[in-house]
N, CA, C and O of each residue as an XYZ file, in Angstrom:
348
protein
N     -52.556     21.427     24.969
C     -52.397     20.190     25.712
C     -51.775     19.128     24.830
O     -52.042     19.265     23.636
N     -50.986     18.076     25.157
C     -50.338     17.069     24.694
C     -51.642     15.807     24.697
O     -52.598     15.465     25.392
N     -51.006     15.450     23.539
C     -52.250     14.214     23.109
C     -51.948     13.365     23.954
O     -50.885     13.117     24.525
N     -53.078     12.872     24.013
C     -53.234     11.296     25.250
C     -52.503      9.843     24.350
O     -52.931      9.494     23.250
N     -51.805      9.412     24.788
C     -51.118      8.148     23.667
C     -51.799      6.897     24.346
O     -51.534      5.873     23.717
N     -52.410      6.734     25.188
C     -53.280      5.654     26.005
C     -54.235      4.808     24.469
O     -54.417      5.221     23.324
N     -54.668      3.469     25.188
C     -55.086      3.010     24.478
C     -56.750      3.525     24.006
O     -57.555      3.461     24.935
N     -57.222      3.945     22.861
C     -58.843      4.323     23.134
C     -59.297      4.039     23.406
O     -59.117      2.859     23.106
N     -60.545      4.133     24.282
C     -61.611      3.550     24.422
C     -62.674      3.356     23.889
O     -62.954      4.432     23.361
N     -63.688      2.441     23.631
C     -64.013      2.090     25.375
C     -63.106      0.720     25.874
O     -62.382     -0.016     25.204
N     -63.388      0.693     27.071
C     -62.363     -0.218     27.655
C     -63.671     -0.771     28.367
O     -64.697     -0.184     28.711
N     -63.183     -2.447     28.496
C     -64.441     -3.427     29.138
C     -63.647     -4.006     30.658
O     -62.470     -4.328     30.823
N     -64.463     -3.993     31.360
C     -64.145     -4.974     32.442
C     -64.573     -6.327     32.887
O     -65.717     -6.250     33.334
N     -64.143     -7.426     32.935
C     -64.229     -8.637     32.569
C     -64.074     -9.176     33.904
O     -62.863     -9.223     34.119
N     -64.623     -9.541     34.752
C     -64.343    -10.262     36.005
C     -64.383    -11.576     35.379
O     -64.849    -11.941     34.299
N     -63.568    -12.427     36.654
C     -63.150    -13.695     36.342
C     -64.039    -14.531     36.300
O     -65.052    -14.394     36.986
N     -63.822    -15.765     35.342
C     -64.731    -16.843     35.148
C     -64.047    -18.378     34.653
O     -63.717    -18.648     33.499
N     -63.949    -19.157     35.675
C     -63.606    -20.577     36.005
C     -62.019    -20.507     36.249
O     -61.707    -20.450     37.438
N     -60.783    -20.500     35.159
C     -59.593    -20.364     35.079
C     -59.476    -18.819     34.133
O     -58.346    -18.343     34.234
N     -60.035    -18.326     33.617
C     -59.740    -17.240     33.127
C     -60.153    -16.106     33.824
O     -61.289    -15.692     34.051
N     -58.311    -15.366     34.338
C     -58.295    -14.351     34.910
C     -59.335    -13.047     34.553
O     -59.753    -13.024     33.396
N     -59.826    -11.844     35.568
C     -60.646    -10.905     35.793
C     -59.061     -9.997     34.498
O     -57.837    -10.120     34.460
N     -60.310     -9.002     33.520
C     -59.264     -8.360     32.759
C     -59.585     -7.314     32.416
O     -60.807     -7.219     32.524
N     -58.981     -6.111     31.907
C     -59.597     -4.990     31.872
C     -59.098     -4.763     29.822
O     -57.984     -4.410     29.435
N     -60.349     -5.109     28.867
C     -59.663     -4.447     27.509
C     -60.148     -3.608     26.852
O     -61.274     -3.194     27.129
N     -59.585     -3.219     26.012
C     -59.809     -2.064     24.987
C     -58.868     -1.840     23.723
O     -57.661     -2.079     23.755
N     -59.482     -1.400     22.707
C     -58.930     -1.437     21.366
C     -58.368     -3.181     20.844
O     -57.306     -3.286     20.230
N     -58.934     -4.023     21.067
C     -58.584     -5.314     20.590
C     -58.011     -6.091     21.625
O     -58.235     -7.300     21.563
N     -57.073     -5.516     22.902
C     -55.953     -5.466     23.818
C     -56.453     -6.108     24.864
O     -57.657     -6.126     25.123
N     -55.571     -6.676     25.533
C     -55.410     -6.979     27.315
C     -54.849     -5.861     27.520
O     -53.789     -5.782     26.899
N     -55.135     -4.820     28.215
C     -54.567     -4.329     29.280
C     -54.223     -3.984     30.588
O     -53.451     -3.181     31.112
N     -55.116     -4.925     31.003
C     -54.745     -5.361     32.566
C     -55.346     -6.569     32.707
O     -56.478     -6.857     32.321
N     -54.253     -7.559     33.497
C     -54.855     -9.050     33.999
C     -54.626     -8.913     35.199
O     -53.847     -8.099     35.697
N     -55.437     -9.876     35.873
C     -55.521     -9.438     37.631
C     -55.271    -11.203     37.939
O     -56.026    -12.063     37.487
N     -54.297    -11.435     38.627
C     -54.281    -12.755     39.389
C     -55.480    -13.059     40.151
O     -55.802    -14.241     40.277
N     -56.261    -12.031     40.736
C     -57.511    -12.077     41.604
C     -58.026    -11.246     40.985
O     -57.417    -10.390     40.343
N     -59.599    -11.383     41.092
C     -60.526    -10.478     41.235
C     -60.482     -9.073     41.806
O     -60.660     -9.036     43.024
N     -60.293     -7.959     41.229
C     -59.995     -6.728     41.859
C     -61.289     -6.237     42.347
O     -62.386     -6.517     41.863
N     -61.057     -5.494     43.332
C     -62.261     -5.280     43.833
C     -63.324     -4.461     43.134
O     -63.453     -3.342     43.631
N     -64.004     -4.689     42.256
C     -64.854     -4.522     41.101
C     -65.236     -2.828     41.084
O     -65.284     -2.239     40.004
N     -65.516     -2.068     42.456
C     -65.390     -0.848     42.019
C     -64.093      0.068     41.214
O     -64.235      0.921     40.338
N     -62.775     -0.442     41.855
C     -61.967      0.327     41.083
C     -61.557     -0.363     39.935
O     -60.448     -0.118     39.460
N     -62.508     -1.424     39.280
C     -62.075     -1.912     38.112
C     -63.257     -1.099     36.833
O     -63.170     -0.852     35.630
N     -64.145     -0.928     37.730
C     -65.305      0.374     36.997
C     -64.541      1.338     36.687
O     -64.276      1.685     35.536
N     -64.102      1.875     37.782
C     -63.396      3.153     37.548
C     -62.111      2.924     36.473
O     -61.856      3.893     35.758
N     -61.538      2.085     36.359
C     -60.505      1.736     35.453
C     -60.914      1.634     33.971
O     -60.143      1.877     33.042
N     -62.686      1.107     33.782
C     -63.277      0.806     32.620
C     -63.842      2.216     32.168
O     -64.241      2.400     31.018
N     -63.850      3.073     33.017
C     -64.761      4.420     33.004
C     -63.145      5.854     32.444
O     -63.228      7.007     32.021
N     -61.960      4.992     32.740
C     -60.873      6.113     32.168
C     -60.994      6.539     31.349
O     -61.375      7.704     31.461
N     -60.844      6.144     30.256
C     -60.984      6.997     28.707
C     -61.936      8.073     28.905
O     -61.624      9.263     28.952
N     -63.407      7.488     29.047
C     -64.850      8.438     28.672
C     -64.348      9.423     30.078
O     -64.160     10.564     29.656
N     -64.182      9.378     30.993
C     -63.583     10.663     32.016
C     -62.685     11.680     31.868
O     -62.769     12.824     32.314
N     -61.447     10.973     30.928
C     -60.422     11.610     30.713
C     -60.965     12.885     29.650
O     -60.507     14.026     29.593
N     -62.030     12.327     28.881
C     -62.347     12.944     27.847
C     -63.326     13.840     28.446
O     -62.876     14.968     28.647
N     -64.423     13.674     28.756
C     -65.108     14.312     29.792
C     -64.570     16.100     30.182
O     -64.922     17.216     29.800
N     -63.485     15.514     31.200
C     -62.788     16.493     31.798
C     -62.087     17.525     30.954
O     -62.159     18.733     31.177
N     -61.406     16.976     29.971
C     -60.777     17.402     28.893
C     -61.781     18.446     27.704
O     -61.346     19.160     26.800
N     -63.248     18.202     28.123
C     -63.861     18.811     27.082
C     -64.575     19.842     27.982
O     -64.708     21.012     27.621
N     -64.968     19.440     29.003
C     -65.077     20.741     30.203
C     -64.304     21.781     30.529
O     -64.766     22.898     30.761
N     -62.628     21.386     30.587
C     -62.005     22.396     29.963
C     -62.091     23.269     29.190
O     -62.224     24.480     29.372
N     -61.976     22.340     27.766
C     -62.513     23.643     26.821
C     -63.464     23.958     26.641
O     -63.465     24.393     25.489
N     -64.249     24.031     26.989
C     -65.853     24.927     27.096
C     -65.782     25.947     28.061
O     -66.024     27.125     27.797
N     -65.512     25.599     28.987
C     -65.625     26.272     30.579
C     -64.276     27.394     30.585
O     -63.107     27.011     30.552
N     -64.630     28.618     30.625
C     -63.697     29.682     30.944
C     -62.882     29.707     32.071
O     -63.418     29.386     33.131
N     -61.973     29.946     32.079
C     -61.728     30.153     33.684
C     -62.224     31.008     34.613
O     -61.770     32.071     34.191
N     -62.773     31.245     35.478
C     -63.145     32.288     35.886
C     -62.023     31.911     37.440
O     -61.208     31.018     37.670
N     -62.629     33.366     38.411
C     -61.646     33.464     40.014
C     -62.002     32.384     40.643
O     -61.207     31.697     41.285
N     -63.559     32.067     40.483
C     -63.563     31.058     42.024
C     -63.513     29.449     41.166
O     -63.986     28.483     41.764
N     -63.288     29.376     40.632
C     -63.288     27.867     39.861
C     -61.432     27.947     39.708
O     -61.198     26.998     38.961
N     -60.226     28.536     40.015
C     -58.979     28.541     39.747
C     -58.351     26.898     40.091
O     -57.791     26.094     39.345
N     -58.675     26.830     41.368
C     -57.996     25.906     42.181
C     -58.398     24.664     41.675
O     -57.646     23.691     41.723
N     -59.768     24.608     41.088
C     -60.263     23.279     40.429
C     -59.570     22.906     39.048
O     -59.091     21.852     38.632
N     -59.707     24.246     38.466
C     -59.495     23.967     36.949
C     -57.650     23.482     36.995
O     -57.140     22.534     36.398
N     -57.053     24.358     37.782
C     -55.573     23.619     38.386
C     -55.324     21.954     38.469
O     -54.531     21.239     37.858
N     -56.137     21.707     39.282
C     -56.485     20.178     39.757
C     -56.723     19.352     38.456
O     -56.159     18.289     38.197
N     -57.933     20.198     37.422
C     -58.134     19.292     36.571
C     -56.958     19.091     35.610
O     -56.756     17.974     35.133
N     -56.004     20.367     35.245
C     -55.283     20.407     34.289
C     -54.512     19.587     34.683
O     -53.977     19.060     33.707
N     -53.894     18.889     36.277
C     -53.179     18.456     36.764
C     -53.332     16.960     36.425
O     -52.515     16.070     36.192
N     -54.394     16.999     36.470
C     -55.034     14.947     36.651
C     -54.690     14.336     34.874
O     -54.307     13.248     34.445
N     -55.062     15.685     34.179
C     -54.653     15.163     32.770
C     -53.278     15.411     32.619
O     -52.973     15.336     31.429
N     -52.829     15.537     32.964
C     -51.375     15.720     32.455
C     -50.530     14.486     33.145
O     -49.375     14.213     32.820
N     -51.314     13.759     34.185
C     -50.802     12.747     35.016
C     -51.449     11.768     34.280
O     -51.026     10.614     34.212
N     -52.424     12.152     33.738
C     -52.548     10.631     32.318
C     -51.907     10.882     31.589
O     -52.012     10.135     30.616
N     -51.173     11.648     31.491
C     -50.637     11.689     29.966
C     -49.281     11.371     30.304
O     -48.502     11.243     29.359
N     -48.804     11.203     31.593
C     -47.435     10.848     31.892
C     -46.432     11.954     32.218
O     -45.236     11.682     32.324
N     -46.905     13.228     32.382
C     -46.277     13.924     32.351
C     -46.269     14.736     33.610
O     -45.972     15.928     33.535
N     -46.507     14.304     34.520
C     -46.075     14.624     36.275
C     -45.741     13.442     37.232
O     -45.453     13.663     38.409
């Protein structure tokens, strides 16, 4: 698999407070500012990328492939490779 070049995590989610925009950071960084308040679940899920990506990525390698798990392990190889920019 191709290394992830994303920023590490962990990544924080920061909803907004008075004039300072709702923000999503990690490794020192802004990496996402929101003119509005995003709707706070998919900003979880945005704060939860890294530790998932990794997650999935380590379930992989543990987990054999076997017949009836094909179509998943497909899916998963798929989702990482779409973080990684490469579909």
């Amino acid at each position: 698999m191709s290394e992830l070049k994303a920023t590490p995590g962990p990544w924080k989610y920061s909803p907004s407070k008075g004039k300072v925009l709702a923000m999503i950071t990690g490794g020192g960084r802004i990496l996402a500012l929101f003119k509005r308040d995003p709707n706070p679940y998919n900003a979880y899920l945005m704060e939860a990328a890294p530790e998932l990506y990794e997650a999935l990525e380590a379930l992989l390698e543990t987990c054999h492939a076997e017949p009836h798990g094909q179509s998943e392990r497909r899916a998963a190889i798929a989702a990482l490779a779409k973080a990684r920019g490469e579909s």
